[in-house]
C-alpha positions in Angstrom: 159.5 84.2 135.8 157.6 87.4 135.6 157.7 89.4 132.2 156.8 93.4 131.6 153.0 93.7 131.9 151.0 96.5 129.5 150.4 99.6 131.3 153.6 99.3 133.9 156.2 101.8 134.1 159.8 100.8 134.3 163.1 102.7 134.4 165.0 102.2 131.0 168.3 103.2 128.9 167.4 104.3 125.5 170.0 102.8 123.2 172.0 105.3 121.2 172.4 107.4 124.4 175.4 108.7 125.5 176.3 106.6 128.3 176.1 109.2 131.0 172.6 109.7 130.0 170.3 109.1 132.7 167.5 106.6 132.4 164.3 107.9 131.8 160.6 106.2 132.9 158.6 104.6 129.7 155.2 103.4 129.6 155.2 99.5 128.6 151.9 99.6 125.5 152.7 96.4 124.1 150.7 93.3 125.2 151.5 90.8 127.5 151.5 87.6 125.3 154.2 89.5 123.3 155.6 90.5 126.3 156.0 87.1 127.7 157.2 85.5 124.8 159.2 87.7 122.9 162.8 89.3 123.6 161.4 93.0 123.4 158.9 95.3 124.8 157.0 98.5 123.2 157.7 101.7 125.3 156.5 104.9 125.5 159.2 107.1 126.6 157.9 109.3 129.8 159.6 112.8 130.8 158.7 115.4 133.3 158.8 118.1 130.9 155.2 119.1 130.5 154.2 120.3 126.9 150.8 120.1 126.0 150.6 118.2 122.5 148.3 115.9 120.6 150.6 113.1 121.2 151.4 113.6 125.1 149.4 112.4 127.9 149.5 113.5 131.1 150.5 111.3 133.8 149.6 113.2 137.1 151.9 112.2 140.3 151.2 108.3 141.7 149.6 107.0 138.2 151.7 104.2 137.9 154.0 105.1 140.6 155.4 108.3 139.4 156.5 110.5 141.5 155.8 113.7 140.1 153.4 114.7 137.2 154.7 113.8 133.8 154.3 113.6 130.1 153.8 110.0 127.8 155.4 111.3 124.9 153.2 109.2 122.1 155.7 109.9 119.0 158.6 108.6 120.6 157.3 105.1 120.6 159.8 102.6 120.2 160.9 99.3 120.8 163.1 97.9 123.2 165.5 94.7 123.8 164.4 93.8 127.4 167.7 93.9 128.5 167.3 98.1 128.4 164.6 97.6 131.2 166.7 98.8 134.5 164.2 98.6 137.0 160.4 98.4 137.9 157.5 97.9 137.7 157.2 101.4 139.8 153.8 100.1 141.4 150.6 98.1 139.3 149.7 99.7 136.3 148.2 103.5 135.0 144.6 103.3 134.9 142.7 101.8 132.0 141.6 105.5 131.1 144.8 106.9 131.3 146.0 103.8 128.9 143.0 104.3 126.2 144.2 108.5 126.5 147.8 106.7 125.6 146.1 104.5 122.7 144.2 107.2 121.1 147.7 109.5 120.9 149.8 106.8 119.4 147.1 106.7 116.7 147.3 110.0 116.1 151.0 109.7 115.6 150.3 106.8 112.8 147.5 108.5 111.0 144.6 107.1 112.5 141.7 110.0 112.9 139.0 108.7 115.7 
């Protein structure tokens, strides 16, 4: 059975959303032995709203299979039960720049100076 891989993109709820709350893209940064074996992923939610921060990225349009241009918002990591993973992968994974660009902000967000 196939399990999340790191760097896909998948469509997810976020719990504690209002239902009506659309789902959102997020960035799967947790590794794929966890991945296979446990319950839950680590996400990265992704949004469309681009604001320049230390703990964005930018996504341009087809990295991953996005659409349009969007933001990895770094210090909104989370975990997530797999069963908030709606749909994906979009198509492959970013680009092992783009995911070392991801890394180095969710350091940032825990304190780690590079």
């Amino acid at each position: 059975m196939p399990y999340p891989r790191r760097g896909e993109i998948y469509l997810v709820t976020l719990p504690g959303q209002p239902k009506d709350t659309k789902p959102r893209p997020a960035l799967i940064v947790s590794l794929d032995v966890r991945n296979r074996l446990a319950n839950d992923v680590v996400v990265v939610p992704i949004s469309t709203t681009l604001r320049t921060s230390p703990t964005h990225v930018e996504l341009p349009q087809g990295e991953g299979g996005l659409d349009q241009t969007s933001m990895a918002k770094c210090e909104q990591i989370t975990t997530l039960d797999k069963s908030f993973l709606i749909r994906g992968p979009f198509s492959g994974t970013i680009s092992p720049i783009k995911m070392t660009e991801v890394e180095k902000a969710i350091q940032r967000v825990i304190g780690i100076v590079t």
